[in-house]
N, C-alpha and C positions, 0 to 999 in steps of 0.2 A: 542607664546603660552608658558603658564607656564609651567618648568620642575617637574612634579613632581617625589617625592624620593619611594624608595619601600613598605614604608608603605602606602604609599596616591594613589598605582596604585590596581585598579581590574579589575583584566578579568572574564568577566562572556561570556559563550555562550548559548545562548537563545536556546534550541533542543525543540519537540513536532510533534505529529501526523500533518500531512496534516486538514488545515483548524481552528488549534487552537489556532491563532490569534498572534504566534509570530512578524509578520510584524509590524503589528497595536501596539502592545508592544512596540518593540524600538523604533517607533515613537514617540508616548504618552513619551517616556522617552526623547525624545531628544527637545520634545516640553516643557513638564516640565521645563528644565535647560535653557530654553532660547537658546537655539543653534538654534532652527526653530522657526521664526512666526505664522507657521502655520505649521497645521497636514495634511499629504496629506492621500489618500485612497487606499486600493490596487483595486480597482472598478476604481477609477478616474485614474489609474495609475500614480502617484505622489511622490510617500513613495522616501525615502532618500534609502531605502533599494533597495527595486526592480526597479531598473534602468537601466536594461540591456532590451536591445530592446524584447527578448524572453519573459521575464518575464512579462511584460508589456501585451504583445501578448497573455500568456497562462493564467492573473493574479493567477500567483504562485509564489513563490521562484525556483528558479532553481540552485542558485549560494548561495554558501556560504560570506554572507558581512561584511566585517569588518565597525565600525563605534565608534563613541566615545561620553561620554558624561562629565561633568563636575557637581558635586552636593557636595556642603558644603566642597569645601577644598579636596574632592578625584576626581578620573580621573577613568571614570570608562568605559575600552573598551567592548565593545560588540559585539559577533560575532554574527549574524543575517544567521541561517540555513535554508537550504529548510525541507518540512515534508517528504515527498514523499521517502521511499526506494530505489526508482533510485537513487537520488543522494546519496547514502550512504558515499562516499568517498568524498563528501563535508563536512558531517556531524563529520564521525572520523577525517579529519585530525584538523577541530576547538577542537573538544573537547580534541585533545591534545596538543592544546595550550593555553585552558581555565584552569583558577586555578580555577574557580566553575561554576558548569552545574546548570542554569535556565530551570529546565523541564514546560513547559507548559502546561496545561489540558483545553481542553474545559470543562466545565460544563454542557455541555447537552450530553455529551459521556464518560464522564471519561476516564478510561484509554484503549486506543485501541491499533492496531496492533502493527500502528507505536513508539506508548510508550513504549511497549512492546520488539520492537528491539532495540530501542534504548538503552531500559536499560540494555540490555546484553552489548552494546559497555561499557555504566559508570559503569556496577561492572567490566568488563575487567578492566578499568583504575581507577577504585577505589576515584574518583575524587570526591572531597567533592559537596553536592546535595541539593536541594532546590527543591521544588514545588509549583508552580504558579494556581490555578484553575483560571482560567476565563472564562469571559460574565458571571458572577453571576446573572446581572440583566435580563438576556435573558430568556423571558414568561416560556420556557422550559427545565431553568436550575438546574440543580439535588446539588446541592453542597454533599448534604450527601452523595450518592449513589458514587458521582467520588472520597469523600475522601475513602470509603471502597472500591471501586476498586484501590487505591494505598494499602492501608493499605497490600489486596490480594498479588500485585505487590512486593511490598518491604520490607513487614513484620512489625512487629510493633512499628520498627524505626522511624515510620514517624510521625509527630508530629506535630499538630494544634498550629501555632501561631495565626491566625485569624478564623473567621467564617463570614459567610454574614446573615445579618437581616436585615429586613423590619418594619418598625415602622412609620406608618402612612402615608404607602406608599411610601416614601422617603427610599433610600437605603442608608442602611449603615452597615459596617463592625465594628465586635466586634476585640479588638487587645486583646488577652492575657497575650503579655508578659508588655507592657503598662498599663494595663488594663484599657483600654478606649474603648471610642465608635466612632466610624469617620463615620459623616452623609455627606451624599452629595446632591446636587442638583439633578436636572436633565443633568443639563449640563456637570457635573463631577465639577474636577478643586479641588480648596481647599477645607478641610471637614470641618466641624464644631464640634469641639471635645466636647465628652460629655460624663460624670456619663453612666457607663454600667446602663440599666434600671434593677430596681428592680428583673422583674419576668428573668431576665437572669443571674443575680449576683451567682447561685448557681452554673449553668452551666460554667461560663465563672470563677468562683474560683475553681470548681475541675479541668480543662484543666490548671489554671496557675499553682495549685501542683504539677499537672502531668510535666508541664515544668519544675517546679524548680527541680524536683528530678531525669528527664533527665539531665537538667542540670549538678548538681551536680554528676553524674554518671561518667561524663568524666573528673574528675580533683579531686586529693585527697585532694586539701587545700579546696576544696570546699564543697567535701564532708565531711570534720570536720567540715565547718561553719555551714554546712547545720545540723549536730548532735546537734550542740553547739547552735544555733537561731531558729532551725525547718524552718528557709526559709531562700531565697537568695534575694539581691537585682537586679535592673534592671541590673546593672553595670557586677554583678556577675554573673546572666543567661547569659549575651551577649560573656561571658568567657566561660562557662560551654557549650555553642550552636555552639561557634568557635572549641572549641576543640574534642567537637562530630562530627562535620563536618568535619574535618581535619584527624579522624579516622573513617570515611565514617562508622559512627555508629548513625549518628542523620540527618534525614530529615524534617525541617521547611518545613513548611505548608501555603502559603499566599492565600490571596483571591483580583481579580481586576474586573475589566472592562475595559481595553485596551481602548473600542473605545469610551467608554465615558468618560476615564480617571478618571477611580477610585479607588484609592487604590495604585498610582503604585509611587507619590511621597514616602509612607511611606514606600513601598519596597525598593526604591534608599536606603534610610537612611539607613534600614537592610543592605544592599550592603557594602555603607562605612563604618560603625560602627562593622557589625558582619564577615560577612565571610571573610575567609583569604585573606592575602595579599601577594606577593609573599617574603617579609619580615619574613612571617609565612611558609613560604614552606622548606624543608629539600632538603638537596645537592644530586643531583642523580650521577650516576658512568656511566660515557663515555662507549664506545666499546671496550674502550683500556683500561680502568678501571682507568679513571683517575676522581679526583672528581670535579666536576663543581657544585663550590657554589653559591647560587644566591645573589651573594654580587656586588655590586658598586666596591668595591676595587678590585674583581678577576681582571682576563685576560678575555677579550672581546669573547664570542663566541655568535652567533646566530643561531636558529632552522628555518630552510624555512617551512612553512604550504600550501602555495600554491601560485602557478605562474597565471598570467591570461594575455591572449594575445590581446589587445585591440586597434582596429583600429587607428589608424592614432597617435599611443602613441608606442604601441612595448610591450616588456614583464613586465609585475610590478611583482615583487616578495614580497611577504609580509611575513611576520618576530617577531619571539618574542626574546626579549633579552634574551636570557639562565645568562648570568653573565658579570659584568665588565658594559662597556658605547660604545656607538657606535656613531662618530663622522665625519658629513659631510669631505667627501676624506678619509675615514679610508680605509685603505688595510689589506683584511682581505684572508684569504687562505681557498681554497672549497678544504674539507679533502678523497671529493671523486674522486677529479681528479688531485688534487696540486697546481688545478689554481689560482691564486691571479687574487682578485676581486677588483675592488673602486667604494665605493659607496660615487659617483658622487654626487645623491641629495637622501633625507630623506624625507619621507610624513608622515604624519598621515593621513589616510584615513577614508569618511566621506562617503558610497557609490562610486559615481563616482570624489566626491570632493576630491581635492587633497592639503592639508596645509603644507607647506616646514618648517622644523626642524630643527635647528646645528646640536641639539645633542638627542639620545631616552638612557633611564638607562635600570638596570636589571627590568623586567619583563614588560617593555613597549614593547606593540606592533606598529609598524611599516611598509613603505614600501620604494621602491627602483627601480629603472626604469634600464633597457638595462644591466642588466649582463650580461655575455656573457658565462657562462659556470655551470652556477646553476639551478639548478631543485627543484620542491619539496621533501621536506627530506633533502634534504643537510644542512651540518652544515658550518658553518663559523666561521673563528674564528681568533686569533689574530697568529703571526708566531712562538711565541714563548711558544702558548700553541695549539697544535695540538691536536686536540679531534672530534670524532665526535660521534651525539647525536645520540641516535637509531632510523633507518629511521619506519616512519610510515607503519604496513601492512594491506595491502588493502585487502577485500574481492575479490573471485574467481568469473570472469562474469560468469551471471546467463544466458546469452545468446548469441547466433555468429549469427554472417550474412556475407555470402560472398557479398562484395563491388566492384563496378567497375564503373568508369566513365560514364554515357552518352556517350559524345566526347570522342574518343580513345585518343587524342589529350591530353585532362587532367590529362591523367597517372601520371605524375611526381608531378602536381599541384595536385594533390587527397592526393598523398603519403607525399607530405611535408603540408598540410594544417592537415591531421590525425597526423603525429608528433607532432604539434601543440596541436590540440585539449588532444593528451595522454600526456601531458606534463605538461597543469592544470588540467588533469582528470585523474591520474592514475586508473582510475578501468576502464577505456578505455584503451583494450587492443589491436596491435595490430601486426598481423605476418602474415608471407605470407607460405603458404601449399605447399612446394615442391612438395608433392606427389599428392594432388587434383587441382594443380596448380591456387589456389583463393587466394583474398588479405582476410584475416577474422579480424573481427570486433568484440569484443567481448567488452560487457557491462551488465548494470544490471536490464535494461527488457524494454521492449517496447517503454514507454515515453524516459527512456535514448536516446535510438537508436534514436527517431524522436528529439532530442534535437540537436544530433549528425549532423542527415540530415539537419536540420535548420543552423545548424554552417557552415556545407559546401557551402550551398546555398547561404546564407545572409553573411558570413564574408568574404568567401573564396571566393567564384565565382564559386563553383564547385559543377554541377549537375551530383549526385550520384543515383545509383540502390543499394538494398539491397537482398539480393536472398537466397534460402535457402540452406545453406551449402553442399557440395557433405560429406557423412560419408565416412570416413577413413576406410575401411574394410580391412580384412588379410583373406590369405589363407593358409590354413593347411593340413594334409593327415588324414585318420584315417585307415590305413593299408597298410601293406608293398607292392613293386612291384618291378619288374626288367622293366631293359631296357637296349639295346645297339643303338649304332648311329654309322655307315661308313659313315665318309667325306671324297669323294674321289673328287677330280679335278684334270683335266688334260688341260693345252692350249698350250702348247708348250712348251719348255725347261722346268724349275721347276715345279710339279706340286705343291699339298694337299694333305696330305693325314693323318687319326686317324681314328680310330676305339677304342670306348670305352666302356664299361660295368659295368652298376651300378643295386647296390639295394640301394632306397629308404624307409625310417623308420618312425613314429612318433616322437616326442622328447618330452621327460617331464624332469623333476628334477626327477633323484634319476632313474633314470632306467640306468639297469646291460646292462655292453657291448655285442656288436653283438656277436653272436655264428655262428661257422662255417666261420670262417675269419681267416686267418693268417694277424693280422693288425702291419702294418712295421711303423704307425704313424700316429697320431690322433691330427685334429685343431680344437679349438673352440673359435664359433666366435661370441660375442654379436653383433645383427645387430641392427644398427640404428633406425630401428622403431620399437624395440622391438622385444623379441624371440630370437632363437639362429638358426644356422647351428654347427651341429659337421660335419665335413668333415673327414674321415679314409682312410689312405692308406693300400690297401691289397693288392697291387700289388707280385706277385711269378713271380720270373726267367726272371724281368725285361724285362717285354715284352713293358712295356711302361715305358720309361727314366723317371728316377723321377724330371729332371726339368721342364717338362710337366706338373705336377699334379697342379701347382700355376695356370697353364692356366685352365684347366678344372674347376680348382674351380670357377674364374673368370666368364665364361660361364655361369654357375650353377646360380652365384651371379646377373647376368645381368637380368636371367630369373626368378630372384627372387623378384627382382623389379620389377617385371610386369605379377602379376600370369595371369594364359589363363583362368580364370572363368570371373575376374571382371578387369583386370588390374589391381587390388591391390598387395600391397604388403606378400611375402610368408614366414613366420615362423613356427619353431619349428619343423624342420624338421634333420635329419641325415644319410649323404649319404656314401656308399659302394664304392669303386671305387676298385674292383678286377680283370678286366682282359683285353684285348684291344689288337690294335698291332698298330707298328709305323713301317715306312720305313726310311731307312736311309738316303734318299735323300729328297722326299717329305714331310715328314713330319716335323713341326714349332710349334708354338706360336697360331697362329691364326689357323690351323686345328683343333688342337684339346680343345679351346676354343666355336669353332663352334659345334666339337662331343658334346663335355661335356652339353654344352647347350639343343641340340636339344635330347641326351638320357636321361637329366636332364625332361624335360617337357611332352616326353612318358611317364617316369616312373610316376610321378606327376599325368597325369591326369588317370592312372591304378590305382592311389593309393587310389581310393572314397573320391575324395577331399571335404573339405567343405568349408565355408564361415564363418569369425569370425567376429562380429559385436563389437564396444565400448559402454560399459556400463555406467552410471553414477551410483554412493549413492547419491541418493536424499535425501535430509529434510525437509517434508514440516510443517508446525506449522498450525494450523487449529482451530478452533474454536467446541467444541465439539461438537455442532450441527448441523456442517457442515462432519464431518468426515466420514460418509458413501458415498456420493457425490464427495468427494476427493479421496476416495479406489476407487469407483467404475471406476471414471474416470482414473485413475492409471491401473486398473485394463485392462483396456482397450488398454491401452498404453502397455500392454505385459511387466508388471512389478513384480517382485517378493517381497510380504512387508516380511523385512526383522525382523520390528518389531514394537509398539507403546507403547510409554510413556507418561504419562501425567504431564501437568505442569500448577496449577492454572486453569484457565478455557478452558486450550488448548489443546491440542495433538498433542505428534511430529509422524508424520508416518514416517518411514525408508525405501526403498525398493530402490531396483536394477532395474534400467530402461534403456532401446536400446537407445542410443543417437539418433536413426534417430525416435524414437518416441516423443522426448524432443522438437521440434522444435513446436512452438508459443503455448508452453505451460504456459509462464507468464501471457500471455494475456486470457486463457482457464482459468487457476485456478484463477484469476480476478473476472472470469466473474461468475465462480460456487459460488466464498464466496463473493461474493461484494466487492470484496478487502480486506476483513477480514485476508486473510491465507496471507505467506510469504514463501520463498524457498531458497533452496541452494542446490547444485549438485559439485561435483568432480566427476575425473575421477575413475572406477573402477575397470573394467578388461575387456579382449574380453574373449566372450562368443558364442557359437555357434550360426547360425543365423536357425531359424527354415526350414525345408525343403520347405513349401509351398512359403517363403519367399526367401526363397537362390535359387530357382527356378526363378520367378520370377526376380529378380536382374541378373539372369545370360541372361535370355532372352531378358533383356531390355538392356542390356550391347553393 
């Protein structure tokens, strides 16, 4: 394969709602270039793209695909995304290793949910942007209607280079900055270029003004040409549209038909002619604040975007050159663990095709078979330039499930085929619940999870349950009590013996020390699952030795792991320890760990315990005329809205909701907006659990 240099490489990655034809796109592109004979179907299951057995199975995208094409002297990689907001973390880690986002639109929906979150990820990374509407020719496609629903989107940055027309029945597409006319067949294929018509020549001269003076907008020599001539050449928009994009201040406008291949050669040409090249991209600052140029000439460092574990092959890692050249056997050092890597062999990746390489330059994408100590996010890099690049951050799982094998037998086979799968799928997360004793699963809604289960079954061998997580609850007091405990035993020679006397407290921040103590010493303890113990000595006239009181706290601490409501864990509580007696023979270590304990869980359950439940802040995005239907249903879930703001045609509701009400609520709010709304949830705080429900939980306990 030819090498090409930094000006002649582009990474574009294809993003769009579910259903809006990105698949069908890099096909038609990769048919175009003569790289395929033929266009396959995502119906037929065929596509260069969707090649993974799931994908085929669900006809969707599932996986983020790398692939490549070749058109007029540039190499133009493409990363081929799922629609779908499960896969999210497919989606961010391409786009931050694309130098331009191909947004996709249907034309018969403009712009929906999924465009919508996606373009919060692209103003996060400010990555120069382009917009594709397609099916123009579909009986029921809106063109006008989905460019004002961007214009809504993105403001009035966005900018018509094309329109679609109809002229005697035959489709074709007006070019503005051209200004020409490209007719098509029925079949698609080449157009037949032609004189804009007459009755469109007004129309199609005020949108090229409006581009030249975009244009000129972004570049001061242009905008003196533009003073000095009143307009600009082709040559000169193609400058003045690069450098708007490059200050994610100007979004082109195309128009296609992917599946009849219309329109999508003259968009390649835009690809290598106008948007940047990694040539044109600015040096970014390591973690260490070192600068990594994207020059040929630097030192070698590489960005991983994502790993994928593939049957009867092993891990591929795939790879964009940040700076310098990477050269079959280079040894390169992973800056997260110090390990020095060799990469053995070089691919360019075509889907599941795989083309061997010497050598990839700066901003060429890439892959690499069986490292042995790289993940995704890791940087690579040469030995004598140690840097690494900023790892990518994943969204928080929108959802847990406690998992466990079918066969008890597959424990260990469950637990390494789940490393696996969180290894190409960091928003798969997963850990295991000391305290509810479950393996949990955490991903980003439904379809993930059954992606999940599919992976264990079909790659792994491992049949999986999914269940609904036990909630982490805490116990607390809400008023003071005493209590004392005699541990006395006797069986012959040494016996037991403590006797202990405590008051029991509430604990918050910012509250004044006990009164009516003579306190000899006071610990405070953050405990591991949150909340505090303050522990006070008040002991007078050493009736109980103060080596003891490490014991008795211990006691205390044991029975704090495991309150007597729910089992749960006990916080925010602060104990008295003022009076007792010890014997000078029998008494130890373990008697009065036993007292401490058992006068520990009298006083406790005197104290009007309660039950503290975890809360999530939810965010749910909603479509305004959905948004009673989404309170209501929230409502119900025992949530408190904490607030709503509006944004374009949407609404964000805010409220505080009981994580044990959260559970298959992806699939519920799905099902209320047709998929319309989107969510996100973090932790909040515990909060009291209601009596008729803290009831309930204790008797079912």
């Amino acid at each position: 394969m030819k090498v090409y240099d930094d000006k002649h490489i582009k990474n574009v990655v294809f993003v769009g709602a579910h259903g809006s034809g990105k698949t069908t796109f890099a096909e038609t592109m990769l048919f175009e270039a003569g790289l395929i004979n033929r266009r396959g179907t995502v119906e037929s299951k065929n596509t260069v793209s969707d090649f993974h057995d799931i994908e085929k199975e669900r006809q969707t995208s599932v996986f983020a695909t790398p692939l490549h094409t070749e058109w007029r002297n540039y190499k133009i990689n493409i990363i081929d995304t799922p629609g779908l907001d499960d896969f999210i973390g497919e989606i961010i880690s391409s786009i931050r290793v694309a130098d331009t986002i191909v947004t996709v639109i249907n034309a018969r929906h403009g712009v929906e949910i999924g465009t919508e979150i996606i373009w919060s990820y692209i103003e996060r990374f400010q990555k120069p942007t382009l917009f594709v509407i397609n099916q123009i020719d579909h009986p029921t496609a809106n063109f006008d209607e989905s460019y004002k629903s961007l214009s809504q989107l993105v403001g009035n940055n966005v900018v018509k280079i094309q329109y679609p027309l109809k002229v005697d029945g035959a489709q074709c597409i007006v070019d503005v900055l051209k200004m020409k006319m490209y007719k098509f067949s029925p079949e698609g294929g080449k157009p037949e270029k032609l004189p804009i018509p007459e009755d469109q020549l007004e129309i199609a001269n005020d949108l090229h003004n409006e581009l030249v003076e975009r244009a000129a907008e972004n570049d001061e020599e242009l905008l003196e040409l533009f003073f000095e001539k009143g307009t600009l050449n082709e040559d000169e928009m193609r400058k003045g549209i690069k450098a708007g994009m490059l200050n994610h201040e100007v979004f082109p406008v195309f128009c296609i038909s992917a599946l009849n291949d219309m329109g999508t050669g003259r968009l390649m040409g835009f690809i290598d002619n106008v948007v940047p090249a990694t040539a044109d991209l600015k040096s970014i600052q390591s973690v260490e604040g070192k600068e990594i140029v994207p020059s040929k000439d630097s030192p070698t460092s590489l960005f991983v975007f994502k790993t994928f574990h593939q049957p009867n092959l092993g891990q591929v890692t795939f790879f964009k050159v940040k700076s310098g050249e990477v050269k079959v056997n280079d040894k390169l050092v992973n800056s997260r663990n110090g390990e020095t890597e060799i990469l053995n062999q070089l691919f360019i990746m075509d889907g599941e095709k795989r083309e061997s390489v010497s050598k990839l330059t700066v901003g060429d994408i890439g892959a690499t078979l069986k490292l042995k100590s790289t993940e995704t996010s890791d940087t690579l890099s040469s030995k004598n330039f140690p840097v690494t690049i900023k790892p990518i951050k994943y969204p928080e799982p929108r959802i847990t499930r406690a998992t466990s094998p079918v066969e008890k037998a597959d424990d260990e086979k469950l637990s390494d085929a789940l490393k696996k799968i969180h290894s190409q799928d960091p928003t798969v997360v997963i850990k295991y619940s000391k305290e509810t004793k479950q393996l949990l699963v955490g991903c980003q809604g439904e379809l993930h999870l059954a992606t999940i289960s599919w992976a264990l079954r079909n790659l792994y061998g491992v049949e999986a349950k999914f269940d609904k997580p036990k909630i982490p609850y805490r116990e607390t007091i809400q008023r003071a009590a005493n209590a004392s405990y005699r541990h006395k035993k006797q069986s012959g020679g040494a016996g037991q013996f403590a006797q202990v006397h405590m008051k029991i407290e509430p604990w918050h921040e910012g509250i004044e020390e006990p009164e009516g103590f003579n306190i000899r010493g006071k610990e405070e303890l953050d405990l591991p699952w949150g909340g505090k113990l303050v522990f006070y000595n008040c002991i007078v006239g050493g009736v109980i030795d103060l080596r003891y009181l490490p014991s008795i706290m211990k006691g205390i601490l044991e029975v704090m792991e495991s309150g007597p409501l729910t089992n749960s864990y006990i916080r925010d509580v602060r104990v008295m320890v003022y009076d007792g007696k010890m014997h000078a023979v029998d008494s130890n270590d373990i008697s009065f760990k036993i007292a401490g304990a058992h006068a520990f869980k009298e006083a406790f359950l005197n104290a009007n315990p309660k039950l503290l439940e975890p809360t999530q802040e939810l965010v749910v995005k909603v479509p305004e005329d959905m948004v009673g239907n989404v309170m209501t249903d929230l409502q119900s879930r025992r949530s408190i809205i904490l607030g709503i703001e509006s944004t374009g045609n949407y609404q964000i509701l805010k409220s505080q909701t009981p994580a044990a009400e959260l559970y298959g609520y992806s699939t519920d709010l799905r099902s209320i907006t047709q998929g319309r709304a989107t969510f996100s949830s973090v932790f909040s705080s515990y909060e009291s659990v209601p009596k008729n429900v803290q009831d309930q939980l204790v008797s079912n306990n």
